[in-house]
C-alpha positions in Angstrom: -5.7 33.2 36.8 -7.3 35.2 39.7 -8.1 34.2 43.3 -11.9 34.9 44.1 -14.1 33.4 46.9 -15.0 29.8 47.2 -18.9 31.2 47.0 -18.2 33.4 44.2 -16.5 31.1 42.4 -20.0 29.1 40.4 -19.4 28.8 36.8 -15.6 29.5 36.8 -13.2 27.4 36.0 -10.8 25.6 38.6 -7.2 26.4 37.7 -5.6 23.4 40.0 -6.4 20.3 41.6 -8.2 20.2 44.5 -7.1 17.5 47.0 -9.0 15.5 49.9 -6.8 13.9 52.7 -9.1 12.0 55.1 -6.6 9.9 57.3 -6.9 5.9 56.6 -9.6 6.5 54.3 -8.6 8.4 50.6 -6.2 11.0 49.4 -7.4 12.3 46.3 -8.8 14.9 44.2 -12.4 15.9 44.4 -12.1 17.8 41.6 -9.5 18.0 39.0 -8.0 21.2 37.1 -10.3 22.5 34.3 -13.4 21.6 36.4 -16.5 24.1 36.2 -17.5 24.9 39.8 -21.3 24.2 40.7 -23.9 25.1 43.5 -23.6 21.7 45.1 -19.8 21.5 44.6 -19.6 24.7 46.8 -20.2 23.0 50.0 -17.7 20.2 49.4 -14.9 23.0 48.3 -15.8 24.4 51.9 -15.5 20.9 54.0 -12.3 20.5 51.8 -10.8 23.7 54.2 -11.0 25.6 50.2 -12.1 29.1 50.8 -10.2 30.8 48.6 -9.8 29.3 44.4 -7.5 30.2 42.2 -10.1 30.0 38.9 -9.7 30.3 35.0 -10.1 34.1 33.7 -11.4 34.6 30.1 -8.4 35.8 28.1 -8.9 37.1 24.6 -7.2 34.6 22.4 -6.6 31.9 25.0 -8.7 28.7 24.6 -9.6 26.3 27.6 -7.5 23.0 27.8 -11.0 21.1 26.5 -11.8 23.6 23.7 -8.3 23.0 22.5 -8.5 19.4 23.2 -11.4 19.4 20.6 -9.7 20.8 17.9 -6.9 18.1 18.1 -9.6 15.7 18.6 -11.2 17.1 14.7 -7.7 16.9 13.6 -7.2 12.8 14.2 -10.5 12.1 14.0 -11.6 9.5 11.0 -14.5 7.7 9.8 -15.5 4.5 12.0 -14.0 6.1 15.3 -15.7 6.6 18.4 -14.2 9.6 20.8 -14.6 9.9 24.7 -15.7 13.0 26.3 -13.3 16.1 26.6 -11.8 15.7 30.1 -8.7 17.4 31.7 -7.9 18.7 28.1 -7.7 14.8 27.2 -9.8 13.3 24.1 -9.5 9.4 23.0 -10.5 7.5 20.4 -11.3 4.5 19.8 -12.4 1.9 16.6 -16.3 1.7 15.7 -15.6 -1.3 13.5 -12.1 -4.2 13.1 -10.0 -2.5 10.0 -6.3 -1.2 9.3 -5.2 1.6 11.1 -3.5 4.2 9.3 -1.5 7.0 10.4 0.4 10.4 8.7 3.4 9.8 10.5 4.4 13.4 9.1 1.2 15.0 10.0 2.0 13.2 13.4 5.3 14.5 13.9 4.3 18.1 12.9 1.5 18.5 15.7 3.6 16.7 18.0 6.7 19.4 17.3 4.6 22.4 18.3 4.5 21.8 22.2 2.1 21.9 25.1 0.0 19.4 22.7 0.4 15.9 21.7 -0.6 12.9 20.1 0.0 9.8 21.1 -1.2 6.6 18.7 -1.1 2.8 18.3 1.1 1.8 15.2 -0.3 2.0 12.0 -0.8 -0.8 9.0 -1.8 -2.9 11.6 -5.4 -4.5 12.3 -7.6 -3.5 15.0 -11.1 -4.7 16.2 -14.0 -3.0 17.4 -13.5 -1.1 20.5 -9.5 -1.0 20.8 -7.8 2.4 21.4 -6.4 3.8 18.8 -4.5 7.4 19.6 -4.7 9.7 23.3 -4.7 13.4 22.3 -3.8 15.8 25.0 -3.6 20.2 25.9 -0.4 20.1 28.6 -1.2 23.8 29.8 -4.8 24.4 31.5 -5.1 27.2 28.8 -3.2 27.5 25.5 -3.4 30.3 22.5 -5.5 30.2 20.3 -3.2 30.6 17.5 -0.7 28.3 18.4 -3.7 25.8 17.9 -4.5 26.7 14.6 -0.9 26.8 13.4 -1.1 23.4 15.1 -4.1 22.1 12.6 -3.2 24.3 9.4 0.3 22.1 9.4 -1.7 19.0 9.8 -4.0 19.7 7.1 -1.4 20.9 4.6 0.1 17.6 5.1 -2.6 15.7 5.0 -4.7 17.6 2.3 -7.3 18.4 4.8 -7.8 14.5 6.0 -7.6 13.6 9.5 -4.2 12.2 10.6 -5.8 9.3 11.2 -8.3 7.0 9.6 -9.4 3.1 9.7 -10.3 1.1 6.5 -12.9 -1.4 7.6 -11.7 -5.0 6.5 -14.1 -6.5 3.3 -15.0 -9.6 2.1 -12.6 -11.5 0.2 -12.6 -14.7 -2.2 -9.4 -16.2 -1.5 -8.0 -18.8 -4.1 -5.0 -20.8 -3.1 -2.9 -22.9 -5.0 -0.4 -24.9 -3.9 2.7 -26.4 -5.3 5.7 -28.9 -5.1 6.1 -32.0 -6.8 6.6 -33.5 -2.9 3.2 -32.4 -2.0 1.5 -33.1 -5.7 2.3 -36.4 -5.7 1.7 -37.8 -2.4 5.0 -38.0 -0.8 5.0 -35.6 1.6 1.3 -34.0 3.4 0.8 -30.6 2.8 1.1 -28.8 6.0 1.2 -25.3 4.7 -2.5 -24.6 3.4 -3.7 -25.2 6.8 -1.6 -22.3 8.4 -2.9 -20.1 5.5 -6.3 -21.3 6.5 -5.7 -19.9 10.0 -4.7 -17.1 9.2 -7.5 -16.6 6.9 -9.8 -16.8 9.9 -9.0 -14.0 11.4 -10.3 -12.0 8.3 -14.0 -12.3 6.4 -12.4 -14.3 3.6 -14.2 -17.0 1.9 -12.1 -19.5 0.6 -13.6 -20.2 -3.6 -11.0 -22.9 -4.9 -7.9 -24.8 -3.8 -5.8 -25.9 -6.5 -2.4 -28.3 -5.6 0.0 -28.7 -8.8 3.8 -29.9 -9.3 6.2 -27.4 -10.2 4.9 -26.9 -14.0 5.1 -22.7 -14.1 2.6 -23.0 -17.2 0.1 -25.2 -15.4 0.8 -22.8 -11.7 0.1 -19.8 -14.2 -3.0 -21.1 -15.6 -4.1 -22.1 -12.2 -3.4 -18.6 -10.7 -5.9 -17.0 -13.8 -8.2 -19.6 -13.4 -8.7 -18.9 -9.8 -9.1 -15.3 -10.7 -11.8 -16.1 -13.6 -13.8 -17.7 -10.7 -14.5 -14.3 -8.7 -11.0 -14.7 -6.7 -9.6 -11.2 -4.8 -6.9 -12.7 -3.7 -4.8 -16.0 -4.4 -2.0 -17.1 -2.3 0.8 -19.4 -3.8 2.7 -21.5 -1.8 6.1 -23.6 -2.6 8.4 -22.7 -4.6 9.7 -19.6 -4.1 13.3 -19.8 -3.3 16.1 -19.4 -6.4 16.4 -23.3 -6.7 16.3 -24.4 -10.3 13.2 -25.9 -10.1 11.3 -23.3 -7.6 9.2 -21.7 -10.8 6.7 -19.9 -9.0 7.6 -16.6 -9.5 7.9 -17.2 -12.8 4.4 -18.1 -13.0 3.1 -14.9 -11.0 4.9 -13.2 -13.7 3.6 -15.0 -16.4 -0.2 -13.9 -15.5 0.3 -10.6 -16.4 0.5 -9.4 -12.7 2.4 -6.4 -12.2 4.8 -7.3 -9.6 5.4 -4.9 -6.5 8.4 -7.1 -5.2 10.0 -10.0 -5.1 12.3 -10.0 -1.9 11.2 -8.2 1.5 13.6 -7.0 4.4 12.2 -9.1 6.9 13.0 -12.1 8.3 11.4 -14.7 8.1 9.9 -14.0 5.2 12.8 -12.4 2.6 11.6 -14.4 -0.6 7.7 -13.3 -0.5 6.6 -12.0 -3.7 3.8 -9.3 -4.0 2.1 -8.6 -7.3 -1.5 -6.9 -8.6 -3.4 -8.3 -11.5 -5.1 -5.2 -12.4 -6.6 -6.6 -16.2 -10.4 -6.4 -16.3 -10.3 -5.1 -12.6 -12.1 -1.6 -13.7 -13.8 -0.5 -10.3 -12.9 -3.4 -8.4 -9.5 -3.7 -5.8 -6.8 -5.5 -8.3 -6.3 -9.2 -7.1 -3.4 -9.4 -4.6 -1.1 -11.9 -6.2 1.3 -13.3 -3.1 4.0 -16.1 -3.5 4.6 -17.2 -0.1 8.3 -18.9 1.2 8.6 -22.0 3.3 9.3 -19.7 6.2 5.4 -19.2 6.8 4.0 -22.4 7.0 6.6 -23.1 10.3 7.4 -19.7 11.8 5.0 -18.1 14.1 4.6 -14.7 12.4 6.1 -13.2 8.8 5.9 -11.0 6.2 2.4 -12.4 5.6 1.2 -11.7 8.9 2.1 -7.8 7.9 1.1 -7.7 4.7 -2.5 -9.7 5.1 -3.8 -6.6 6.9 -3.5 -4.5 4.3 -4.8 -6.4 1.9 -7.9 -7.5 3.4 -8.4 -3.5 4.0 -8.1 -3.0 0.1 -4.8 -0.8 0.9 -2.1 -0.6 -1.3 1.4 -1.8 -0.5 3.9 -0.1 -2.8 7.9 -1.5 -2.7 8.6 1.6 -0.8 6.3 0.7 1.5 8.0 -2.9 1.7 11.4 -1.5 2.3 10.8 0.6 5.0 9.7 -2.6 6.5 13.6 -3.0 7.5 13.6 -1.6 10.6 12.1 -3.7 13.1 11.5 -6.3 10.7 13.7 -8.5 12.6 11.3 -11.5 14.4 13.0 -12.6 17.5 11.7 -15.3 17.8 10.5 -15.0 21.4 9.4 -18.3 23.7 6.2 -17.0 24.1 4.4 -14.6 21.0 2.8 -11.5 22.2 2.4 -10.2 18.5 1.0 -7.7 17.7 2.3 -6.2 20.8 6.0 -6.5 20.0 8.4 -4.4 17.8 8.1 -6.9 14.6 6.8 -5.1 12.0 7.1 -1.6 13.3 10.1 0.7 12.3 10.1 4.4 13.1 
């Protein structure tokens, strides 16, 4: 940093803010830190009272707060995000397209751990649409050095292989197959209100739904309905009733029965503690397996559940392993709040 004339002072870099107080009228900067002094800016530095500046000087191995802002940008940066200009050492992005965010929390933490730098994101695993902001990247200092940045990105990239910490799966196309059971429903005694919550939440993904099958609680016929479903082009078929450990609740039997590896049967979050989640992977060469999901009572009535945090992912073709299920425990706790503000609440998101 060096103090130079105002009207020497085009092309260098201002090292501080400089503020204009015009009584009853604004107090604010006219130009910010990190801004490159023009002709026509020297003039308004002078009616500012700025004669002297403190400016930027070139420093071998030091890298300007937006050079350094760009190579933390490159770090986060995935396919189908848009990125604002460098400003103030500040870079944010932004989704080109609706998908599931996903995040290397490790990577993350790593960047975040090396000071005068950070990362700042939305929560991963959840959906976003077009044009939301997804992660603020910022330099602290006005200059920074230059290996302290690359130590920065070499720890990112050995953790994430060289990917960006960051990345969006654009949602697809699904053919959804539901089939729904309960000798209440199959025979006319009760209506069945739970495909319709299913259809809702359907609609807030491209999903096409290809067949709708209702049956009593036969596991053999709920089994043979799941695979006929699948025969038909389904990606994903969604079971409902049946799922608690009554004697006569057979439907995970019957996901089992297909030939569907199972992922879990149980979640830690409530509601939601008896979904089952299971791939049929047979004949599936090049294709996404078929999601195989038994859903409990607890969706058709509460406001959000486990399905609301697992649809996501699979309408993003991401896999959901049982450790990725577990670690759901933590803030998988609905509160049940008078009003729903989900996604922006803590459901769903643990550390």
């Amino acid at each position: 940093m060096k103090l130079i004339k105002t009207e020497d002072a085009v092309g260098t870099v201002l090292c501080h803010d400089i503020t204009q107080i015009i009584k009853g009228v604004t107090k604010d900067a006219v130009f910010r830190k990190g801004h490159v002094v023009t002709e026509e800016d020297v003039p308004v530095l002078l009616s500012v009272g700025k004669e002297w500046l403190y400016v930027w000087e070139k420093e071998e191995g030091m890298l300007h707060e937006n050079d350094a802002a760009e190579i933390l940008c490159a770090m986060c940066r995935g396919e189908h995000m848009e990125r604002s200009e460098a400003k103030e050492g500040k870079i944010e992005l932004t989704a080109a397209c609706d998908g599931l965010l996903k995040v290397n929390n490790e990577a993350l933490k790593a960047v975040n751990g090396f000071g005068q730098m950070m990362i700042a994101t939305r929560h991963g695993n959840f959906g976003v649409k077009a044009g939301d902001k997804l992660a603020g990247t910022r330099i602290i200092p006005l200059v920074i050095e230059e290996e302290k940045m690359e130590g920065a990105r070499k720890a990112a990239m050995d953790i994430t292989g060289g990917r960006p910490i960051l990345s969006l799966l654009p949602f697809v196309h699904k053919k959804v197959g539901i089939v729904t059971t309960g000798n209440e429903v199959y025979t006319g005694r009760i209506k069945d209100t739970f495909t319709p919550v299913i259809l809702e939440k359907l609609s807030e993904f491209d999903a096409e739904v290809i067949g709708h099958i209702t049956l009593n609680d036969d596991d053999k016929r709920v089994t043979a309905a799941i695979l006929e479903l699948i025969e038909k082009g389904a990606d994903v078929v969604v079971c409902t009733g049946g799922m608690s450990v009554d004697p006569d609740d057979r439907t995970p039997l019957a996901i089992k029965n297909t030939g569907s590896r199972i992922v879990s049967y149980g979640a830690p979050v409530l509601p939601g503690a008896m979904f089952l989640l299971s791939y049929y992977e047979k004949g599936r060469e090049g294709k996404a397996p078929v999601a195989v999901m038994g859903l409990p009572g607890c969706v058709m009535y509460a406001k959000r559940t486990i399905f609301d945090l697992v649809l996501p992912r699979v309408m993003a073709d991401d896999p959901v392993t049982a450790e990725d299920l577990a670690a759901l425990g933590q803030g998988g706790l609905c509160l049940s709040c008078p009003v729903c503000t989900f996604p922006n609440c803590g459901f769903g998101k643990g550390m």
